[in-house]
C-alpha positions as CSV (number, residue, x, y, z in Angstrom):
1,X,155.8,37.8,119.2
2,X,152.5,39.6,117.7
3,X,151.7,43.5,118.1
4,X,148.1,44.4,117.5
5,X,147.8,46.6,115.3
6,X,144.8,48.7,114.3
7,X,143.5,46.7,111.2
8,X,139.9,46.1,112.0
9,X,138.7,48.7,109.0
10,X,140.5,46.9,106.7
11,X,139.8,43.1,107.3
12,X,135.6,43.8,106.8
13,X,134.0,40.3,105.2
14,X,131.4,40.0,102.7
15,X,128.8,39.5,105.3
16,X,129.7,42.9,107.0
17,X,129.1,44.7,103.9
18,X,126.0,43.6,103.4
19,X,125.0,44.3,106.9
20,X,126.4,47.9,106.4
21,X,124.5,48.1,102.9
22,X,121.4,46.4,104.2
23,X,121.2,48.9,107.4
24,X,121.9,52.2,105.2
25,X,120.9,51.7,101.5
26,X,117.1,52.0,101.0
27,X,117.4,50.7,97.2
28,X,119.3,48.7,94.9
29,X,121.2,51.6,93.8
30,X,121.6,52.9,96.4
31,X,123.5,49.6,97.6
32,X,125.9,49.6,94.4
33,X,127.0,53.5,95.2
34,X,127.4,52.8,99.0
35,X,130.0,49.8,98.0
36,X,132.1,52.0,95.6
37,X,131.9,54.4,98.9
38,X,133.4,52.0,101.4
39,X,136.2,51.5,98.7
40,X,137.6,54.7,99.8
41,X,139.5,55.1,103.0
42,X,137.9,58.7,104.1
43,X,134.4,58.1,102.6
44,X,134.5,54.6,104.6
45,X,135.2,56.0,108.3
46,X,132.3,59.1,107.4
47,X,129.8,55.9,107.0
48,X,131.1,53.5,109.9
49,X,129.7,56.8,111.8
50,X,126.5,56.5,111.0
51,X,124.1,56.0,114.3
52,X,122.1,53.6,112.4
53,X,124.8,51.2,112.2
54,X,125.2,51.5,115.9
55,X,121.8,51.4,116.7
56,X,121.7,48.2,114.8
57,X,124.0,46.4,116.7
58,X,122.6,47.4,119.8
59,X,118.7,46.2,118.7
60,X,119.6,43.2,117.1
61,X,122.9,41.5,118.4
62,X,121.4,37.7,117.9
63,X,120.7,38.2,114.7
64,X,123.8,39.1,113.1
65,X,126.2,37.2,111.5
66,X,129.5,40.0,111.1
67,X,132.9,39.8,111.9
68,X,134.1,40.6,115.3
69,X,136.1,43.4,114.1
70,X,133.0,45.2,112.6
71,X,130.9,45.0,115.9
72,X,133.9,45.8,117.9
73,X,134.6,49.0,116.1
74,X,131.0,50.6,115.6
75,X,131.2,50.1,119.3
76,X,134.1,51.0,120.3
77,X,134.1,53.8,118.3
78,X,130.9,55.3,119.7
79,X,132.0,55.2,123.1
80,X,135.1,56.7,122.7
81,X,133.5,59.3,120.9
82,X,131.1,59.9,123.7
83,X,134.1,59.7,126.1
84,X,135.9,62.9,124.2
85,X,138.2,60.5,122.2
86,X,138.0,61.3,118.5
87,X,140.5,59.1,116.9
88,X,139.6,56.6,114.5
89,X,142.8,54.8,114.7
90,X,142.5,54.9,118.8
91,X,139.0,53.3,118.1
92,X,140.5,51.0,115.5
93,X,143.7,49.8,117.6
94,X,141.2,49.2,120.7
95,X,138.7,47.1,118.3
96,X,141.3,45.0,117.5
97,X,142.4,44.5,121.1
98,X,138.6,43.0,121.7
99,X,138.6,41.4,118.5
100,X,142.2,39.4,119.5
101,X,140.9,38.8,123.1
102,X,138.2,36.8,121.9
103,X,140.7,34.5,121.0
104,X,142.6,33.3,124.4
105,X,145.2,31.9,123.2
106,X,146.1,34.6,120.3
107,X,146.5,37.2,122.7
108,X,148.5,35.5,125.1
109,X,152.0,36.8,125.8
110,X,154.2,34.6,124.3
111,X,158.1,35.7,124.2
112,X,161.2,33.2,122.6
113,X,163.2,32.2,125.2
114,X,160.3,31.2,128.0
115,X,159.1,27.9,127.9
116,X,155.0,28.7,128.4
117,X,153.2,32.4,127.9
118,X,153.4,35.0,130.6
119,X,149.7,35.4,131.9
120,X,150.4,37.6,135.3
121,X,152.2,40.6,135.3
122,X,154.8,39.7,137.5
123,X,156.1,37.7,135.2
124,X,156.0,40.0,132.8
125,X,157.9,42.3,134.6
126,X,160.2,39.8,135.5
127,X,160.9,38.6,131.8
128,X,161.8,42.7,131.2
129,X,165.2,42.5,133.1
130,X,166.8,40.5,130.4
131,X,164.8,41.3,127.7
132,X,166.5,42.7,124.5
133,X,165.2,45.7,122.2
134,X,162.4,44.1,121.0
135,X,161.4,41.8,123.2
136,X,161.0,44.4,125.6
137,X,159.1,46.7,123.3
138,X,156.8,43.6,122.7
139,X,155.8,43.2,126.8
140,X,155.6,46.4,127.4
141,X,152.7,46.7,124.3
142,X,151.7,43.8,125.4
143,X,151.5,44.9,129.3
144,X,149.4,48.0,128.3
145,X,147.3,45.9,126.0
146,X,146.5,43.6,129.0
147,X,145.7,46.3,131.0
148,X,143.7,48.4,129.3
149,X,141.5,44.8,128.6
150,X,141.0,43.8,132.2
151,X,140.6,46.8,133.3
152,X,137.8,48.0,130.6
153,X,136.0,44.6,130.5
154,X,136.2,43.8,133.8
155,X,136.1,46.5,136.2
156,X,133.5,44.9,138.3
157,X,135.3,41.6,139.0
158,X,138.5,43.4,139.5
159,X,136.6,45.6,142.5
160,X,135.4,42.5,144.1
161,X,139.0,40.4,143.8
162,X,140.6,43.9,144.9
163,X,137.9,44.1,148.0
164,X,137.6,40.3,149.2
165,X,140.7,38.9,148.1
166,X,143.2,41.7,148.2
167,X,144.2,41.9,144.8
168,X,145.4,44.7,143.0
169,X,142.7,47.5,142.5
170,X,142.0,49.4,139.3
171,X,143.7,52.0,140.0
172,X,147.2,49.8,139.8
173,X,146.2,48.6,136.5
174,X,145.7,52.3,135.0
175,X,149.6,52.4,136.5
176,X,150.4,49.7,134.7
177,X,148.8,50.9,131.5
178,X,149.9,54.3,131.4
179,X,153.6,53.3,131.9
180,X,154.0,51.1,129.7
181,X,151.9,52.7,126.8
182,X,154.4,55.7,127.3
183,X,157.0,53.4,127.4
184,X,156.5,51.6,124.3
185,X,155.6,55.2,122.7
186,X,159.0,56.1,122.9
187,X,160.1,53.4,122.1
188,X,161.9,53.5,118.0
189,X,160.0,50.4,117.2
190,X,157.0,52.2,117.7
191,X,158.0,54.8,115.1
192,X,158.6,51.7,112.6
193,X,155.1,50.0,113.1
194,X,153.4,53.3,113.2
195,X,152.0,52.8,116.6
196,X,153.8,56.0,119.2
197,X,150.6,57.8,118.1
198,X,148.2,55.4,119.4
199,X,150.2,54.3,122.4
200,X,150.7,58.0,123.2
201,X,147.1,58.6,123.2
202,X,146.4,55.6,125.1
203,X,148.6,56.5,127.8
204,X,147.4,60.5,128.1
205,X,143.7,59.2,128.0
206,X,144.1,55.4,129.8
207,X,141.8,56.4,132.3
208,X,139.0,57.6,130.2
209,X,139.2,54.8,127.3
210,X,139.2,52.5,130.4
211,X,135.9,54.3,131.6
212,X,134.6,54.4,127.6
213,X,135.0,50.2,128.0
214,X,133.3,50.2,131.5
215,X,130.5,51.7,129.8
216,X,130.5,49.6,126.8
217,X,130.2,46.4,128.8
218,X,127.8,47.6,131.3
219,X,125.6,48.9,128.2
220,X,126.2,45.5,126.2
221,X,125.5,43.0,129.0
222,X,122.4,44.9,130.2
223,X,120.9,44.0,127.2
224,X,120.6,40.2,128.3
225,X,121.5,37.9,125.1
226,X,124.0,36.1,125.5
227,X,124.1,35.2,121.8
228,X,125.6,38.7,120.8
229,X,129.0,39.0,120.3
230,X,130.5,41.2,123.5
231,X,128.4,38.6,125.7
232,X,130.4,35.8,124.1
233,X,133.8,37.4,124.6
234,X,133.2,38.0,128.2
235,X,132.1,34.3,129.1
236,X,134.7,33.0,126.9
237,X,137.6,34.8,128.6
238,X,136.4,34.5,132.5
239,X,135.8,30.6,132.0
240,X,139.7,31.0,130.8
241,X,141.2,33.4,133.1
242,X,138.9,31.3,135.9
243,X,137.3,34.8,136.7
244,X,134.0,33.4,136.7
């Protein structure tokens, strides 16, 4: 069983420092003090603000060659900024939610005990009834997490499955969400791992970090390449989930 956790600030590769130095530094020197900058926790999140690093992503997805968790955060970030959500670790935790997505089978939920993962939320449910402590602090993280995915990546598919087909609408997965962030806020384990903050927040505000994701992908796919990294998540994870 893996939590997500909100690491994407501190797993940053070579490559995305030099895009951050390339983008902001105008000299050599310039370069050398940013670096000694992004050394330091508080000095590091002042700069991943910076709307020139965001612009850059937008302008020029194709032609970068960073880690998904520094193009998921700059993102993210932004538009939970723009949503009213200030929170760095909210950003962070929600990056890393993208950034594990984009790897199907990481980010399935896998518990001990069941034979293959639990991909539907029924059977998620269903595995809570004789779940112990931590198994059932695991699905319920892990039923927010799903919800909060679907539901912010894929609000358009889920309105046309909800309308022709009769599946659940997005207002049951912001139910879904909700619950079970407050759930596993609650819950002691989330005190241990550090995460009832972030799962509290998520819960009070599901609906607009939800909203803040609609906009993200409506934003990223309008700009047409298919090369940059949100485009590749999404076609990746409908040809997987068959939502395509």
């Amino acid at each position: 069983m893996k939590l997500i956790q909100p690491n994407c600030r501190i797993q940053f590769t070579a490559a995305d420092l030099d895009f951050i130095t390339d983008t902001l530094a105008s000299t050599t020197q310039n370069r050398g003090v940013l670096l000694q900058l992004l050394a330091d926790c508080e000095t590091r999140d002042l700069i991943l603000d910076d709307e020139k690093l965001f612009q850059a992503l937008l302008e020029h997805p194709s032609c970068l060659r960073i880690s998904n968790r520094l193009y998921f955060y700059v993102i993210v970030r932004n538009v939970l900024r723009e949503a009213g959500i200030d929170d760095r670790d909210v950003a962070d935790y929600t990056a890393e939610l993208l950034a594990e997505y984009s790897d199907f089978e990481a980010s399935r939920c896998r518990v001990p005990g069941h034979d293959t993962p639990l991909d539907y939320f029924f059977e998620m449910l269903a595995a809570l009834k004789d779940a112990d402590e931590r198994r059932s602090f695991y699905i319920r993280a892990h039923i927010g997490n799903h919800s909060l995915f679907l539901s912010g990546v894929f609000p358009q598919r889920i309105r046309y499955r909800a309308e022709k087909k009769g599946f659940p609408d997005l207002r049951y997965y912001e139910a879904m969400g909700q619950s079970s962030f407050r759930i596993a806020s609650d819950h002691r384990l989330a005190s241990k791992y550090e995460l009832g903050p972030i799962y509290s927040k998520l819960a009070d505000r599901f609906q607009e970090t939800r909203q803040a994701l609609n906009e993200m992908s409506e934003r990223l796919v309008s700009l047409g390449d298919a090369d940059n990294g949100f485009d590749a998540l999404l076609l990746k994870v409908m040809n997987q989930q068959n939502w395509s």
